[in-house]
C-alpha positions in Angstrom: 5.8 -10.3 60.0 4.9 -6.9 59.1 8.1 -6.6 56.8 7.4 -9.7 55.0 4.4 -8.9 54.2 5.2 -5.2 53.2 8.1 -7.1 50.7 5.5 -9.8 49.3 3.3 -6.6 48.2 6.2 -4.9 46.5 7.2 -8.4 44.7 3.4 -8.6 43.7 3.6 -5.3 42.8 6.5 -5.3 40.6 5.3 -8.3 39.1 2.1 -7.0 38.0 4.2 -3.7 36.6 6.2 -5.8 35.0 3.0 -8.0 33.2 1.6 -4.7 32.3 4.6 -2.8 30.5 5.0 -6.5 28.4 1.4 -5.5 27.0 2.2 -4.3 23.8 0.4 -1.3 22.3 -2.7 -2.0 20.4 -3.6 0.9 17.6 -6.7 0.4 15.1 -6.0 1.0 12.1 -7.8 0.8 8.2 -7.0 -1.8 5.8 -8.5 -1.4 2.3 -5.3 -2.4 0.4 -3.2 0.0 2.0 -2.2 0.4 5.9 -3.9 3.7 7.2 -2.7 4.9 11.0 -4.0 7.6 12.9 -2.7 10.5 13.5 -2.7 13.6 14.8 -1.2 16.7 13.5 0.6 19.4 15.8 -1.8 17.7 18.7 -5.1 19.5 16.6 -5.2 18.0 13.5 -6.6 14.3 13.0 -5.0 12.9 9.8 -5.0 9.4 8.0 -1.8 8.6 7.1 -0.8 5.8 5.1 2.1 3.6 6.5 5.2 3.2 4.2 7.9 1.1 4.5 9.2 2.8 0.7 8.8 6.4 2.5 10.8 8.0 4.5 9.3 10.8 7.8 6.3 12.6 6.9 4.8 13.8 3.4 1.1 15.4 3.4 -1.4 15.8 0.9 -1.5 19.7 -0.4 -5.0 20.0 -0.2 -5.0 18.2 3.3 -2.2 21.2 4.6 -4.1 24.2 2.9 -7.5 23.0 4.9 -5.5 23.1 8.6 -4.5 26.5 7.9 -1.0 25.4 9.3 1.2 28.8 8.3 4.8 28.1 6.1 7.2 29.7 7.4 10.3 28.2 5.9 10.0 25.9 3.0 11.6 25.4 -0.3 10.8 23.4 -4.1 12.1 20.0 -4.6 11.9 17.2 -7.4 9.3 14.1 -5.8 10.9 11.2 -7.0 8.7 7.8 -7.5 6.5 5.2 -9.6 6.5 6.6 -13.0 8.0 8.4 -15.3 8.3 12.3 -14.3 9.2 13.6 -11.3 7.0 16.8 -9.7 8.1 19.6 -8.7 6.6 20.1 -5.2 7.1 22.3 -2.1 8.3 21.0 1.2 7.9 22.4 4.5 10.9 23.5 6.5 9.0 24.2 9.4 9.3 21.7 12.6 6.0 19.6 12.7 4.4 17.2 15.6 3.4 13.8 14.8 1.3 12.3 17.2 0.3 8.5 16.6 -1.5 7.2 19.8 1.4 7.5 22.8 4.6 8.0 20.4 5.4 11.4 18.7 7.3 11.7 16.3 9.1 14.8 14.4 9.7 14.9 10.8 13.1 16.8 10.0 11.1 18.3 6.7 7.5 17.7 5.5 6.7 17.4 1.5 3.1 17.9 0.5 2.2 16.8 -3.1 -1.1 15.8 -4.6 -1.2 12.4 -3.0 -5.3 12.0 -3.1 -4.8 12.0 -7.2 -3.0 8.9 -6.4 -5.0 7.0 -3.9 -8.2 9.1 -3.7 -9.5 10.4 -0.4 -8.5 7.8 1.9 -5.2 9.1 3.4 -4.2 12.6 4.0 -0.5 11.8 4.3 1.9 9.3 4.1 4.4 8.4 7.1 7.3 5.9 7.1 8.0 3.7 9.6 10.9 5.8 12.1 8.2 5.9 14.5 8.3 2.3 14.7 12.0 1.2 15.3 12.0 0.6 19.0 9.1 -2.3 18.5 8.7 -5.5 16.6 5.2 -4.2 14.5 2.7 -6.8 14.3 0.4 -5.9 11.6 -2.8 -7.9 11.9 -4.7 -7.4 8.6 -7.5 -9.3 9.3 -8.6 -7.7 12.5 -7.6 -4.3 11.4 -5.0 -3.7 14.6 -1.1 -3.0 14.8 0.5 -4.1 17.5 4.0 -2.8 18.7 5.9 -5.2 21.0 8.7 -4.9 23.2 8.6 -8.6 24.5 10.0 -11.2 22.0 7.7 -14.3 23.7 4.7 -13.9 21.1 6.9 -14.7 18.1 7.2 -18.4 18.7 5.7 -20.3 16.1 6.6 -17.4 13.1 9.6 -18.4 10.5 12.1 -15.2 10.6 13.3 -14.3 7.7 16.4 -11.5 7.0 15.7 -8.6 5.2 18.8 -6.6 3.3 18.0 -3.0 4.6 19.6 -0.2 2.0 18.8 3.5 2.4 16.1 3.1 4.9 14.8 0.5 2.6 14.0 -3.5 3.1 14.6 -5.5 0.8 13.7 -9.7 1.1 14.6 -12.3 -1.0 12.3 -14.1 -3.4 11.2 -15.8 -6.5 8.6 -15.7 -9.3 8.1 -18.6 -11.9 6.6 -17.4 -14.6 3.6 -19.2 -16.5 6.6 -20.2 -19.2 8.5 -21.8 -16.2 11.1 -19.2 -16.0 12.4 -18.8 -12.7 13.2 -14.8 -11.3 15.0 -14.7 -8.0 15.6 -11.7 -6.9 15.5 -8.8 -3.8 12.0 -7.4 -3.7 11.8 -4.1 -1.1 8.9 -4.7 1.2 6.5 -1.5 0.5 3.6 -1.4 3.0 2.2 1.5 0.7 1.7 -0.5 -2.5 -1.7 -2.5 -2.5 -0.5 -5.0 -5.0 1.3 -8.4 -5.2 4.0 -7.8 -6.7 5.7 -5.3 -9.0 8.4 -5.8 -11.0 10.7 -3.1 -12.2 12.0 -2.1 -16.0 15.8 -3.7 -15.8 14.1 -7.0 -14.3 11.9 -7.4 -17.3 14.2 -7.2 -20.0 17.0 -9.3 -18.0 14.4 -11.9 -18.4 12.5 -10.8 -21.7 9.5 -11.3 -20.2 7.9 -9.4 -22.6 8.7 -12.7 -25.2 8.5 -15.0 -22.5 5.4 -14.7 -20.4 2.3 -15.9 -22.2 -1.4 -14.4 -21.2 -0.3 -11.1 -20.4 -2.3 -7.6 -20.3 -1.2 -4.2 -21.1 -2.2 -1.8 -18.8 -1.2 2.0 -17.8 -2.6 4.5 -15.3 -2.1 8.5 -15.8 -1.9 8.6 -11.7 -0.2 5.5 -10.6 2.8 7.3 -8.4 4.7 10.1 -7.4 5.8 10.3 -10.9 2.8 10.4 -13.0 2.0 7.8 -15.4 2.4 4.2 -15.0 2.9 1.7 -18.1 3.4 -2.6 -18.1 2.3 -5.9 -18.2 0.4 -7.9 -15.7 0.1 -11.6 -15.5 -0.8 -14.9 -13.9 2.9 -16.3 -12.6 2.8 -20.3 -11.6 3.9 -19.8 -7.9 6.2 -17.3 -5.2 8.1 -18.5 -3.3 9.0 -16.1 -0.2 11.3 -18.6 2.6 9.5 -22.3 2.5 6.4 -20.7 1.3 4.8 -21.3 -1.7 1.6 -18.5 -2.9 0.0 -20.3 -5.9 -0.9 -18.3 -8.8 -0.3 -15.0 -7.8 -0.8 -11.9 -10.2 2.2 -9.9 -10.8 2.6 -6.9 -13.0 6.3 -6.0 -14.5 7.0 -2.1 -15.6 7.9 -0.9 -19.1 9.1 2.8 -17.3 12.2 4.3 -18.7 12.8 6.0 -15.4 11.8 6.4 -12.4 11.2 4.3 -9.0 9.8 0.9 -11.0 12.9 1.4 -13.7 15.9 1.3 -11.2 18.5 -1.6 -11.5 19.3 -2.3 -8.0 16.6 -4.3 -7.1 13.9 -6.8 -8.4 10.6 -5.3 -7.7 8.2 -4.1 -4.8 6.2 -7.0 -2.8 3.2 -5.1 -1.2 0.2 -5.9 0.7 -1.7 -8.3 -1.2 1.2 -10.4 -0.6 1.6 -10.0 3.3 -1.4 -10.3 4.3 -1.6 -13.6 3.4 0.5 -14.1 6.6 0.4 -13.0 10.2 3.4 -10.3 9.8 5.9 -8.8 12.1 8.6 -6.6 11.2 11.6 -5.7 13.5 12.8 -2.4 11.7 15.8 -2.1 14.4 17.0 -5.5 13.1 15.9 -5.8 10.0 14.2 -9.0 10.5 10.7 -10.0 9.1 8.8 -12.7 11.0 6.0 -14.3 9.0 3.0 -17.5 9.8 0.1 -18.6 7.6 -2.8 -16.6 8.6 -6.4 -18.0 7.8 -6.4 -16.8 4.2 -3.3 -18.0 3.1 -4.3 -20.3 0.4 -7.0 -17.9 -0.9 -7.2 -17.2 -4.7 -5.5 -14.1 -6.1 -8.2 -12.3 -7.9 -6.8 -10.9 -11.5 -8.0 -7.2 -13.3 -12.0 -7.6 -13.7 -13.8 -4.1 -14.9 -11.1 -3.3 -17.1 -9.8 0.2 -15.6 -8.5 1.5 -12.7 -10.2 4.2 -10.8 -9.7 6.6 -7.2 -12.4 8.0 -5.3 -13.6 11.3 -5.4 -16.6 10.8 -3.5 -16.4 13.6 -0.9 -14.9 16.0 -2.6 -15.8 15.9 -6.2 -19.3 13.7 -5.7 -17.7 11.2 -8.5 -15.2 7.9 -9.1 -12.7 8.8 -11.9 -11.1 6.4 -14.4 -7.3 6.5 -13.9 -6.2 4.0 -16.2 -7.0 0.6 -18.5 -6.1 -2.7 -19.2 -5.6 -2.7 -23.5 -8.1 -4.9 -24.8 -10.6 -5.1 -22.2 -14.3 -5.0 -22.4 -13.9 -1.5 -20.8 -11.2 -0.8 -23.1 -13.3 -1.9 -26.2 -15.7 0.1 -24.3 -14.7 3.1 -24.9 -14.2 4.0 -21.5 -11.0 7.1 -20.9 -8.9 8.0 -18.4 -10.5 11.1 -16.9 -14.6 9.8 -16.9 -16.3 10.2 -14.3 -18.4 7.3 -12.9 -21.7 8.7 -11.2 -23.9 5.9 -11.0 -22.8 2.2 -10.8 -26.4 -0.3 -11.8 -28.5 3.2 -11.5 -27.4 3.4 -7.7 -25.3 6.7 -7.3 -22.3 6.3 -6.0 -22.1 9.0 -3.3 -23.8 6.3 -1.0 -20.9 3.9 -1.7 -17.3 3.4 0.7 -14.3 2.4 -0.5 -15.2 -1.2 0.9 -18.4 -1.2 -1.7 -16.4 0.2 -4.6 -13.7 -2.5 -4.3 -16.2 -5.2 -3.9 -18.5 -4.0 -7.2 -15.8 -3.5 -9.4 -13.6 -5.9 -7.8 -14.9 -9.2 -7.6 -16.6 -11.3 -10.3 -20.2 -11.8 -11.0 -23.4 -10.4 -13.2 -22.7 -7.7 -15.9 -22.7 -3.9 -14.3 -24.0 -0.4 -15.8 -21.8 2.3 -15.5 -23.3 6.0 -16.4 -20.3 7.9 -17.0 -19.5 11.5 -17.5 -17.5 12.9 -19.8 -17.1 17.1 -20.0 -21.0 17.4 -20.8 -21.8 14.3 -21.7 -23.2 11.3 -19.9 -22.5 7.7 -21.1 -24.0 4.3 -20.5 -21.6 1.3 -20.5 -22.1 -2.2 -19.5 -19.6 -4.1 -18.8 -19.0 -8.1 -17.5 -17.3 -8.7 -14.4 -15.1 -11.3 -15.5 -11.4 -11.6 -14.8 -9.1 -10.8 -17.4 -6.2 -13.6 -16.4 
């Protein structure tokens, strides 16, 4: 009796084990356009890294390194290759480095640090890709803010998988975009978990389909800090419908490149498909297999919301007590404006914006509704602008 009851608690046992290690592993993370993890840097530094899918192991911002103190001990100078049109010259780190992301650690083989906070302002202090995640199907629930990594297959039921085309550590999914002129644009579109947008079209895709001549209601727009390359030129627009697998996204905005070089002028794909796209769905990616596994989520059918204030901006809030200008669309009411790349916006409707997040920023100059009051600053100067909120598409 004694025996089989000794062997029923083992079987309970085991089966309880067995529950728990089919948990998968839950990590908070940020969502404000971009994926944000966190990190941990040789086991003392606490960093906010962006997740990448276009990126490959570990790159940190400059300033971010210099404030750890971390010594170099081997490093060399290397060209940073990306969105725009000239690639910098930046240092990377030789030196082996820890990567701690909840559980898993991870080591880079080489760590680049460029001035990625000019870029996307002061949310992220690094950028990793997604190595770390190859032995788990990634659930990335935008929503709710969490990334789950499963090891049992059982919670996919009900998701449509889809194949992805994986070239250089890259993933690449089929699509297509018809135009507000009813021209149809299939293509491969790499997944990029770093790019806030819908989707991006490169150089080579726009003139194989003269968009320029083609698409009607289209804005000019460039931003001196869009990528790793600098400055950022091209269109945007209001396309009829994409279609990613049997789904259909209704009147999505979509932005094509004029670059002459650079990651957004390269021939051998159609574009970049970020965020503003997938979260729309309930999204799990198998990196191992290359598979992407995709379900309505709630806001599916939600509108895509065009350009409003006319410019685009990055936060300097911490560090520089100011919002700078980046970029604007040509012929906007900030345009018209005179607003310049380089202002710095210190007051938004009299309220200064050191009390503002991120979250507040994106929803004031994001979203339509009553006319706003910037006070801007410009070398010595201060400005007063008002502007509508009103989109642009």
């Amino acid at each position: 009796m004694r025996f089989f009851l000794l062997a029923y608690c083992i079987l309970i046992s085991m089966f309880v084990f067995a529950q728990e290690t089919m948990k998968p592993l839950e990590l908070t993370i940020d969502y404000q356009g971009r994926v944000i993890v966190m990190a941990k840097i040789n086991d003392q530094f606490a960093a906010r890294l962006i997740l990448d899918t276009g990126a490959d192991g570990l790159l940190l911002d400059e300033d971010f390194f210099n404030s750890t103190g971390i010594l170099i001990n081997r490093s060399q100078q290397s060209l940073l290759p990306g969105a725009g049109s000239t690639p910098k010259r930046i240092t990377v780190v030789l030196d082996r480095m820890k990567v701690r992301v909840d559980s898993m650690v991870y080591y880079p083989p080489y760590v680049p640090l460029m001035q990625l906070r000019a870029i996307v302002g002061e949310n992220a202090d690094g950028i990793i890709g997604p190595s770390f995640l190859r032995d788990y199907l990634t659930e990335i629930d935008f929503e709710n803010k969490k990334m789950r990594l499963h090891t049992d297959r059982k919670f996919l039921e009900g998701y449509d998988s889809l194949k992805l085309e994986v070239r250089n550590n890259r993933y690449y999914l089929p699509a297509s975009v018809l135009t507000n002129g009813n021209l149809e644009i299939k293509g491969s579109f790499q997944i990029d978990l770093g790019s806030s947008g819908a989707i991006h079209m490169t150089s080579p895709t726009a003139k194989q389909y003269s968009l320029e001549t083609g698409v009607s209601n289209k804005i000019k727009f460039f931003n001196e800090s869009g990528g790793a390359g600098g400055r950022i030129e091209g269109y945007e627009f209001r396309a009829k419908e994409l279609k990613i697998g049997k789904y259909v996204l209704n009147a999505p905005c979509i932005d094509w490149s004029t670059d002459t070089s650079g990651a957004l002028a390269r021939s051998t794909y159609s574009g970049l498909l970020g965020n503003e796209i997938l979260e729309r769905f309930s999204t799990v990616i198998d990196f191992k297999n290359a598979v992407l596994f995709i379900k309505p989520a709630k806001n599916y059918g939600s509108k895509f919301t065009g350009p409003i204030a006319g410019f685009s901006y990055i936060s300097k809030i911490n560090t520089e007590k100011t919002v700078i200008v980046t970029g604007l669309y040509e012929k906007s009411p900030a345009d018209k404006a005179g607003v310049k790349p380089g202002d710095r916006i210190i007051f938004i409707d009299g309220k200064s914006v050191l009390n503002m997040t991120e979250k507040d920023l994106k929803t004031i100059l994001g979203d339509e509704g009553n006319d706003i009051e910037l006070t801007l600053k410009r070398e010595n100067e201060q400005l007063k602008i008002k502007l509508p909120r009103k989109e642009l598409l």
